[in-house]
MARBA-3410 file (N, C-alpha, C, O; in Angstrom, 1 decimal):
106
35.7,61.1,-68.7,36.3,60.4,-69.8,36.8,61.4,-70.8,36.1,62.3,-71.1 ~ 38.0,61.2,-71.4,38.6,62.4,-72.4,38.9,61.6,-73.8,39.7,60.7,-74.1 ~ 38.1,62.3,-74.6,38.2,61.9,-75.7,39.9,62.4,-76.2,40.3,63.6,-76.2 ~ 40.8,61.1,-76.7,42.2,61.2,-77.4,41.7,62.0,-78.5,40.8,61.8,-79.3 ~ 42.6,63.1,-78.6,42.6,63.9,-79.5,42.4,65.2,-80.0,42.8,66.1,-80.8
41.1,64.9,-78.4,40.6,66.2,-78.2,39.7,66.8,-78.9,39.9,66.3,-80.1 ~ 38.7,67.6,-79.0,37.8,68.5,-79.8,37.8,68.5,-81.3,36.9,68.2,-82.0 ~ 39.1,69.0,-81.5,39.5,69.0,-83.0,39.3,67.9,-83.8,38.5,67.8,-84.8 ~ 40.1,66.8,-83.2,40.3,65.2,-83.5,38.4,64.8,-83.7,38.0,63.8,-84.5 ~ 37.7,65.4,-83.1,36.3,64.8,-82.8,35.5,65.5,-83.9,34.6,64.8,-84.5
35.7,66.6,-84.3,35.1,67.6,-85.1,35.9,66.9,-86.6,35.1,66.6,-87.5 ~ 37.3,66.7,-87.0,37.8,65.7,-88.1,36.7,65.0,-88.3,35.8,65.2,-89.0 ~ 36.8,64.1,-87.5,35.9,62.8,-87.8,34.4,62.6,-88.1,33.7,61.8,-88.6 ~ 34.1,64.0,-87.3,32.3,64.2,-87.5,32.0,64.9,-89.0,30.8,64.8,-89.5 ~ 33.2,65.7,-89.8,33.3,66.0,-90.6,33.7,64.4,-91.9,33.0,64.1,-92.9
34.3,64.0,-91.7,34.6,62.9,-92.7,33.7,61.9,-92.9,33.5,61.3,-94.0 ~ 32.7,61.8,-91.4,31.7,60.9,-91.7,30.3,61.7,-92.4,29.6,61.4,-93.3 ~ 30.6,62.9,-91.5,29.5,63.8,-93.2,29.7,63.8,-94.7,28.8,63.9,-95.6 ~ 30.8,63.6,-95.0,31.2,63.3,-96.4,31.0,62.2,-96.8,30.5,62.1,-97.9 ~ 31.4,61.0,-96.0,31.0,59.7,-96.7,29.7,59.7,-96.4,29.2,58.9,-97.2
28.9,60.2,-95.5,27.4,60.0,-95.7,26.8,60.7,-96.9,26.1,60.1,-97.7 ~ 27.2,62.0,-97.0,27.1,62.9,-98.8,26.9,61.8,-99.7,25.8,61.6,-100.3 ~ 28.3,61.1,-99.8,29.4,60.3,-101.0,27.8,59.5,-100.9,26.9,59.9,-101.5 ~ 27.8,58.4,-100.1,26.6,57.3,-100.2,25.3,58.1,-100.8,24.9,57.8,-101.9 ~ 24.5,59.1,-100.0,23.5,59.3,-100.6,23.2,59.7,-101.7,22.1,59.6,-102.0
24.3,60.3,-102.8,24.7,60.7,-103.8,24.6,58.9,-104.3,23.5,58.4,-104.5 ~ 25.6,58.4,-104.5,26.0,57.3,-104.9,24.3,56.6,-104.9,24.1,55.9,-105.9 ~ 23.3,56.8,-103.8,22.0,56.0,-103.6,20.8,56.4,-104.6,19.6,55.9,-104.7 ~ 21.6,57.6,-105.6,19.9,58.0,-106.2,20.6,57.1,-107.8,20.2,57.4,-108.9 ~ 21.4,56.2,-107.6,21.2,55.3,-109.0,20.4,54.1,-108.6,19.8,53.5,-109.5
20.4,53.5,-107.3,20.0,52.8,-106.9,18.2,52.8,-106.8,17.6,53.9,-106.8 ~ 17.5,51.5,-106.9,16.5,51.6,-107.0,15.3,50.1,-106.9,15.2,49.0,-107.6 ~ 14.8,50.5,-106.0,13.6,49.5,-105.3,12.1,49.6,-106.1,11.6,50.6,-106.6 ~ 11.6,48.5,-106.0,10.2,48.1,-107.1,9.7,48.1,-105.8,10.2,47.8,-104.8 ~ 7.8,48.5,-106.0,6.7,47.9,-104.7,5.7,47.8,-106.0,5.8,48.2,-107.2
4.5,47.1,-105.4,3.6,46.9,-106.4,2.0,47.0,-105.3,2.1,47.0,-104.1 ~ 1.1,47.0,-105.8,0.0,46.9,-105.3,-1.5,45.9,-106.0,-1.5,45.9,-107.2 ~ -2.3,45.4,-105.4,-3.1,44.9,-106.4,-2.8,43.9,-107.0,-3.2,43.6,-108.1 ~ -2.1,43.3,-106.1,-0.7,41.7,-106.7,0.0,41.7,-107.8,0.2,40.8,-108.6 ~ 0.7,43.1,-107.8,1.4,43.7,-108.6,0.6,43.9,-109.7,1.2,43.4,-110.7
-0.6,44.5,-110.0,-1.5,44.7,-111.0,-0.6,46.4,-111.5,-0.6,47.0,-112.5 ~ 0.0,46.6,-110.3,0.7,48.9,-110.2,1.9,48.2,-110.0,2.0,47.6,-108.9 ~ 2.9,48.2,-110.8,4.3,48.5,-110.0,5.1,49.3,-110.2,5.4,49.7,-111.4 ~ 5.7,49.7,-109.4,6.7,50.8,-109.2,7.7,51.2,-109.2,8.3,50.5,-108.4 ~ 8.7,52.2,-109.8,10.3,51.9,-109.7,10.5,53.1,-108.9,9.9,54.0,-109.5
11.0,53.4,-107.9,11.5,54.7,-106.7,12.9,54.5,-106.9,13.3,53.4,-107.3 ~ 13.9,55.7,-106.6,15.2,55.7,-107.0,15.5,56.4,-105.2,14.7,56.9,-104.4 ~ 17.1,56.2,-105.1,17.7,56.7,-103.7,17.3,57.7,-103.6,17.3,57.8,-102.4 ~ 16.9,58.8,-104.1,16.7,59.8,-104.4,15.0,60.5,-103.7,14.7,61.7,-103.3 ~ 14.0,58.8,-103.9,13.2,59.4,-103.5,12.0,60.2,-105.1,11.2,61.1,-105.4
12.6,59.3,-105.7,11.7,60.1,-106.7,11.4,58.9,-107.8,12.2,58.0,-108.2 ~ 9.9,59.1,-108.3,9.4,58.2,-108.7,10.2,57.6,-110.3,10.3,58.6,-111.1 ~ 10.6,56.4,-110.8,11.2,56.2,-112.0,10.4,55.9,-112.7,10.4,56.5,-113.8 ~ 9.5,55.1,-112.5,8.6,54.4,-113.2,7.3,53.3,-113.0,7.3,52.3,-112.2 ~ 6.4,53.7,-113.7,4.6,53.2,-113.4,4.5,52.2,-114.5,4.7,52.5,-115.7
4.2,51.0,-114.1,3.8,50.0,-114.8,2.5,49.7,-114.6,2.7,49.2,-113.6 ~ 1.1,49.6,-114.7,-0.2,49.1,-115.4,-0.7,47.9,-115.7,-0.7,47.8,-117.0 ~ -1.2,46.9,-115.4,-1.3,45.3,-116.3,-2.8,46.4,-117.0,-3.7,47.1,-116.4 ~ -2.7,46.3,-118.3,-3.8,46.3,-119.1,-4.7,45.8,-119.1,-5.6,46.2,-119.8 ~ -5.0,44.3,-118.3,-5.9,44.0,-118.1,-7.0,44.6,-116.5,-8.2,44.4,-116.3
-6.3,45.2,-115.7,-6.4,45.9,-114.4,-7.4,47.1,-115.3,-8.6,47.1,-114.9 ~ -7.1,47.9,-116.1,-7.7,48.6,-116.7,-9.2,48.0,-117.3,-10.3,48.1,-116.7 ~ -9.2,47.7,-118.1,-10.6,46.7,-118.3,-11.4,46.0,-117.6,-12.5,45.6,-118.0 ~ -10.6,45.8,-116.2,-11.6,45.3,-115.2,-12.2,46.0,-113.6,-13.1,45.6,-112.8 ~ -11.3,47.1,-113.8,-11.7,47.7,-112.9,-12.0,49.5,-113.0,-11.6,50.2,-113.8
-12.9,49.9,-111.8,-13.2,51.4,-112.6,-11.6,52.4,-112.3,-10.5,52.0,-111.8 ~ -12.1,53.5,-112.8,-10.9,54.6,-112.7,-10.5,54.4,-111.2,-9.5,53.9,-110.9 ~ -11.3,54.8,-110.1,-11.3,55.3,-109.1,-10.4,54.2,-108.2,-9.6,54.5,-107.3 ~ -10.4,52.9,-108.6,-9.9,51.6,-108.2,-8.2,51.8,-108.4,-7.3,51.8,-107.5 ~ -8.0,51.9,-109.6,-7.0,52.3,-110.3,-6.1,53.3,-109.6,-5.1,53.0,-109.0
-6.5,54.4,-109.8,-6.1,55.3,-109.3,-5.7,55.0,-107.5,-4.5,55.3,-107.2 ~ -6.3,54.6,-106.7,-5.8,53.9,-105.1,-4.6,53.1,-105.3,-3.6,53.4,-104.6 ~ -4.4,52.0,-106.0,-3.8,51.6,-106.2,-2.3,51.7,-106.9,-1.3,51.1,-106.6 ~ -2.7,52.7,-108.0,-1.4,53.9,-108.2,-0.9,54.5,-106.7,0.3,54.6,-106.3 ~ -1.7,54.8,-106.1,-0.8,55.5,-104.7,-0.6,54.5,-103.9,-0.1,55.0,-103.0
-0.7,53.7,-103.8,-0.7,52.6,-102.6,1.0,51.7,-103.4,2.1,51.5,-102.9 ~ 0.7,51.5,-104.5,2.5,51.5,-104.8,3.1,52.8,-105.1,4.2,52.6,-104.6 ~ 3.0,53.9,-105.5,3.9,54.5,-104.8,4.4,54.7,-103.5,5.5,54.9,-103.2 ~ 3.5,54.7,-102.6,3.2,55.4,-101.3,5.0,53.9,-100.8,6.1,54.1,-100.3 ~ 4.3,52.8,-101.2,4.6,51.2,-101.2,6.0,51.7,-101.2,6.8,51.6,-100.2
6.4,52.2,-102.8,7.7,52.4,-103.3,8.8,53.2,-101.9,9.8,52.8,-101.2 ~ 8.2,54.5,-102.0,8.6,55.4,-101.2,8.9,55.1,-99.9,9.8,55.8,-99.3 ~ 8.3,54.1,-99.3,8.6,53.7,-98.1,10.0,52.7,-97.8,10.8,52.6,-96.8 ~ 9.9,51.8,-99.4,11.2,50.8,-99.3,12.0,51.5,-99.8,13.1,51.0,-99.6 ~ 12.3,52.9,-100.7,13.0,54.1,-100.7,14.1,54.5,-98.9,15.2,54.5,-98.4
13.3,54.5,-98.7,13.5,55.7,-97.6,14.4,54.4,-96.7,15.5,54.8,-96.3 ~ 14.0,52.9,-96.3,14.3,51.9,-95.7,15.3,51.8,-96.3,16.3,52.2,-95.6 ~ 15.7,51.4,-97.8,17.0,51.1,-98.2,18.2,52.3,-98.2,19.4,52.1,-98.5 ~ 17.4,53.5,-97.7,18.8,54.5,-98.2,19.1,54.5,-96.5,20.2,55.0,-96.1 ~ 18.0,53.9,-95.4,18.3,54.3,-94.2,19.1,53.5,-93.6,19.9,53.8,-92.7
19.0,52.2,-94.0,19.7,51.0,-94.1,21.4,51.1,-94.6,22.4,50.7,-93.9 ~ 21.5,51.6,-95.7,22.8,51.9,-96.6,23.6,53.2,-95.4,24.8,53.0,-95.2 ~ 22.9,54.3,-94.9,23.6,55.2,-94.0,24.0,55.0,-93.0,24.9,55.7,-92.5 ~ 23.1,53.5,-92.1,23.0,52.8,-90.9,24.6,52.1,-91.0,25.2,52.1,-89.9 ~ 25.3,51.5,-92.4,26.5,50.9,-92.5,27.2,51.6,-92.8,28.2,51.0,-92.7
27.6,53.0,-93.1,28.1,54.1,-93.2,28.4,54.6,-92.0,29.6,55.0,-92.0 ~ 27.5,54.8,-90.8,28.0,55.3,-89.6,28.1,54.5,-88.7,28.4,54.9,-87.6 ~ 27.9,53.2,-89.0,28.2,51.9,-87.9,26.8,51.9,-86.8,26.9,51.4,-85.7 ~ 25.7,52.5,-87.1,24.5,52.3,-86.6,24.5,53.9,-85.4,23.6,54.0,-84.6 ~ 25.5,54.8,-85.5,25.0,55.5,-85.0,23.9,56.4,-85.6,23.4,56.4,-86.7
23.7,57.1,-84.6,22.3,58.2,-84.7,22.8,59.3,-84.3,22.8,59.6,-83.1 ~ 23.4,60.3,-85.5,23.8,61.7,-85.2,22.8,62.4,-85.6,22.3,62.2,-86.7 ~ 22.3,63.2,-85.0,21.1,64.2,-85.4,22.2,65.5,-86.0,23.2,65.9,-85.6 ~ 21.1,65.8,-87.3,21.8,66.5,-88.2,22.7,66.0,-88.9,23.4,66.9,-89.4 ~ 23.3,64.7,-89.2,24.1,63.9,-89.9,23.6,63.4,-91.2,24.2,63.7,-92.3
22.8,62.9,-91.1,21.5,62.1,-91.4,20.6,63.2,-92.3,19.5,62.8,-92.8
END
């Protein structure tokens, strides 16, 4: 089977889709997913980027439970956050290359 266009034509295109994957991932660190833990007692704001925005607390979570409680639960939404992070930017790149899987693209 010969790819029309030939090598060049194939190497264009593998190039252009690296840029609109750039353009998106750039474009994804304004974007931003909440997780919570504790029935949302911790919640969390993660940005495309991968990096934590922001920790919310119910003040009553504090008064009722010890540090050590607290603290698991701090990581269990981030951990939470980070994961629907990573889902939404993988998701967002998935419509970008039409569901291929280029290793090193990505």
């Amino acid at each position: 089977m010969k790819f029309r266009g030939g090598m060049s034509e194939l190497m264009r295109q593998a190039s252009r889709l690296q840029r609109k994957v750039a353009t998106r991932k750039e474009e994804l660190k304004t974007s931003t997913v909440e997780a919570g833990a504790g029935n949302d007692k911790v919640k969390v704001v993660v940005n495309g980027a991968h990096e934590l925005v922001s920790i919310a607390i119910d003040p009553d979570l504090l008064k009722q439970e010890d540090l050590g409680m607290v603290q698991d639960l701090i990581v269990a939404a981030v951990n939470a956050g980070m994961t629907k992070s990573t889902e939404m930017v993988e998701a967002e790149i998935e419509k970008v290359t039409g569901g291929m899987s280029i290793p090193g693209l990505v």
